[in-house]
C-alpha positions, 0 to 999 in steps of 0.5 A: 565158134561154136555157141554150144560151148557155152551153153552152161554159162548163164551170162554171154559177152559176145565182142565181135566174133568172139564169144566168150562167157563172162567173168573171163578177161585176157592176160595183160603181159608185165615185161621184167624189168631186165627184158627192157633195154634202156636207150640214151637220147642227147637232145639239143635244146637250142632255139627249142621251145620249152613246153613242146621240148618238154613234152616230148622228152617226158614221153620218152621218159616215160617210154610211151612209143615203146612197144612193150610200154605198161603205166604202172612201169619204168619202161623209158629211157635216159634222156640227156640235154645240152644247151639248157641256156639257149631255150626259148620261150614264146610271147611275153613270158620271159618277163611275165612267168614267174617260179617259186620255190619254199623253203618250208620256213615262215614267209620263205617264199621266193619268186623269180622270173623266167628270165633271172632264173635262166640266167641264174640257173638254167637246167632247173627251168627245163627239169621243172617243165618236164617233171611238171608233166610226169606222174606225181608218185613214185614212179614219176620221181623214179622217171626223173631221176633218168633226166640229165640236164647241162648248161653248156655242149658238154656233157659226162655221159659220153660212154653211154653213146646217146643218139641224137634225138630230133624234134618235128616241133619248128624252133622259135625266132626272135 
């Protein structure tokens, strides 16, 4: 590239072999919301650990290995997951790690632990781990909303064909 092209410009950014004058920045490409198409994923969450499920879900979630993947849009996918009851979690925690919740009332504060809420209400130990390590705006409830979790094998959302999605993470042993 010739530099006499830039002669008039006061200020040069030389990147590499680039040469281009100050002030000018490429384009950043926006995907419509219709070029994007969503993808259904059934994730079985048996003999799983909790945080390294978790955390591959939410980057699915968030559409993070998409190649046309922008932060400040919904570019993920739906992600579906049987077998909430059987996740596992490792060491002491079963017993030691605890969930509140406020009822927004003077002193409504509960406490349960890991163990009585899995048996209680299994889905919401996994939507909180995941929803925990989404974006805590607009986007990130919008994210959510793409989360489906189910106690059991069974689950509604056949018609939509989900792809078995597999995990490298090594299941926990007790």
């Amino acid at each position: 590239m010739d530099l006499k092209l830039f002669e008039d410009q006061p200020l040069r950014l030389r990147l590499g072999n680039l040469v281009r004058p100050a002030g000018v920045m490429n384009k950043t490409s926006t995907p419509s919301i219709d070029s994007s198409k969503r993808q259904w994923y059934l994730v079985d969450a048996e003999n799983q650990t909790l945080g390294r499920l978790a955390t591959e879900v939410a980057s699915v979630l968030r559409g993070k290995k998409n190649p046309n993947f922008t932060p400040h849009l919904d570019t993920g996918d739906f992600v579906v997951i049987v077998n909430a009851e059987k996740i596992r979690v490792s060491g002491k925690k079963s017993e030691q790690k605890l969930y509140r919740r406020h009822s927004g009332r003077p002193g409504g504060m509960k406490v349960e632990n890991f163990q009585s809420l899995q048996n209680r209400l299994p889905e919401r130990i996994i939507e909180k781990a995941i929803k925990g390590m989404l974006p805590h705006n607009v986007l990130g409830r919008q994210l959510f909303r793409k989360l489906k979790v189910y106690r059991g094998s069974d689950h509604p959302h056949a018609a939509q064909k989900p792809q078995v999605l597999k995990f490298d993470s090594a299941p926990l042993t007790k």
